[in-house]
C-alpha positions as a printed Julia matrix, in Angstrom:
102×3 Matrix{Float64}:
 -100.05  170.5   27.31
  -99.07  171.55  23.73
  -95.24  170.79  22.69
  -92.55  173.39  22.43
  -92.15  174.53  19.15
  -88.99  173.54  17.12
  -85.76  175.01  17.02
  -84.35  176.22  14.13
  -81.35  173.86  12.57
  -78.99  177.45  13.35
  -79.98  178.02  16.96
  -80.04  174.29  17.54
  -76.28  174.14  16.31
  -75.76  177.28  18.19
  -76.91  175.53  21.76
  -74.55  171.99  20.92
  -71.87  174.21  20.27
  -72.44  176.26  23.68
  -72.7   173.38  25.37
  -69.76  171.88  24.09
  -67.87  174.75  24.94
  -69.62  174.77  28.46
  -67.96  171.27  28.67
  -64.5   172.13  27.79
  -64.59  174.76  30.82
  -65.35  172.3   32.71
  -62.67  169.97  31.84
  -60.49  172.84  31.65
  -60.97  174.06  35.38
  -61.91  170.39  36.3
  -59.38  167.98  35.01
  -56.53  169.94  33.56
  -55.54  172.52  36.32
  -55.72  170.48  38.86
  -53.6   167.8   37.03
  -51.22  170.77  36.48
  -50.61  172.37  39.6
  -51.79  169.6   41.77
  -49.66  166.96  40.57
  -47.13  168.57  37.93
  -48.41  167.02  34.65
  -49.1   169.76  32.35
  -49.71  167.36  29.22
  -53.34  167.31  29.73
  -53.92  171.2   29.75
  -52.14  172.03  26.74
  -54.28  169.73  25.03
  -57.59  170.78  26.73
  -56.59  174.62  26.43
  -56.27  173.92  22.97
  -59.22  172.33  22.61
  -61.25  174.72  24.77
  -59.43  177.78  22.57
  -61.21  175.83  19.03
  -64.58  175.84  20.82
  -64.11  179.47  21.9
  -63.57  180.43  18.33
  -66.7   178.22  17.09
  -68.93  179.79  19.78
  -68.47  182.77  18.33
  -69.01  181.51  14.84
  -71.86  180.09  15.8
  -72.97  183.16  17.5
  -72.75  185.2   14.77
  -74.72  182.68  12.25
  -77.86  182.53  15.14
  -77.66  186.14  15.74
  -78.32  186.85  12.02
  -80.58  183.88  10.96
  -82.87  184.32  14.32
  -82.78  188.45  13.62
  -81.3   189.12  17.36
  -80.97  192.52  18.52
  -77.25  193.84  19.13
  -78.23  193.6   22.71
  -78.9   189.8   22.6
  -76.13  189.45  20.46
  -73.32  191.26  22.91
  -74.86  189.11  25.6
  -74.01  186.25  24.04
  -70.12  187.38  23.52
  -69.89  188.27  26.93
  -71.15  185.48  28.7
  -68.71  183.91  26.5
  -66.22  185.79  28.39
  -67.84  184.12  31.67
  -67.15  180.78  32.99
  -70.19  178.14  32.58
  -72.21  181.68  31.02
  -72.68  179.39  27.84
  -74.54  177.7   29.69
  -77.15  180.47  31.14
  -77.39  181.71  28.23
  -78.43  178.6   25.43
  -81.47  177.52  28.5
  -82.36  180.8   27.72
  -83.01  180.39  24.62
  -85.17  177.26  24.67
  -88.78  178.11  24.07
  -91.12  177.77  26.42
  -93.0   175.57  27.25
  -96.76  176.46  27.62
């Protein structure tokens, strides 16, 4: 079995940052609602939305660097804002992006 080849230091930014941003969904829908309308303490989601909101913004950063370092087609690249758009679709889409493993 031969190894996956490497990642690129852009496109493995590009998946941290989508995870991370996967992860502050999480907390987001997790942790901060809940602690909001469930109990009354809306501390926690300003703080979270806020955080989520920077991660948004870097996603897209990041998107844009990996889409023109890795030569991605529009199509890729639109795919990547709109799962953006989608709840845990940061997810889908960085496994996506791995390479395979032969």
């Amino acid at each position: 079995m031969s190894p996956t080849p490497p990642m690129s230091p852009t496109l493995r930014w590009f998946v941290q940052v989508a995870r991370v941003e996967g992860l502050t969904v999480l907390l987001l829908f997790g942790l901060g609602m809940p602690l909001k309308y469930g109990l009354g303490i809306k501390e926690p989601l300003a703080w979270i939305g806020w955080i989520h909101g920077v991660m948004v913004f870097l996603y897209l950063i990041a998107l844009g660097s990996a889409s023109r370092v890795e030569a991605w087609s529009w199509g890729r690249t639109l795919l990547g804002f709109l799962v953006s758009l989608v709840p845990f679709g940061t997810f889908w889409f960085e496994r996506s992006l791995r390479p395979a493993k032969k």
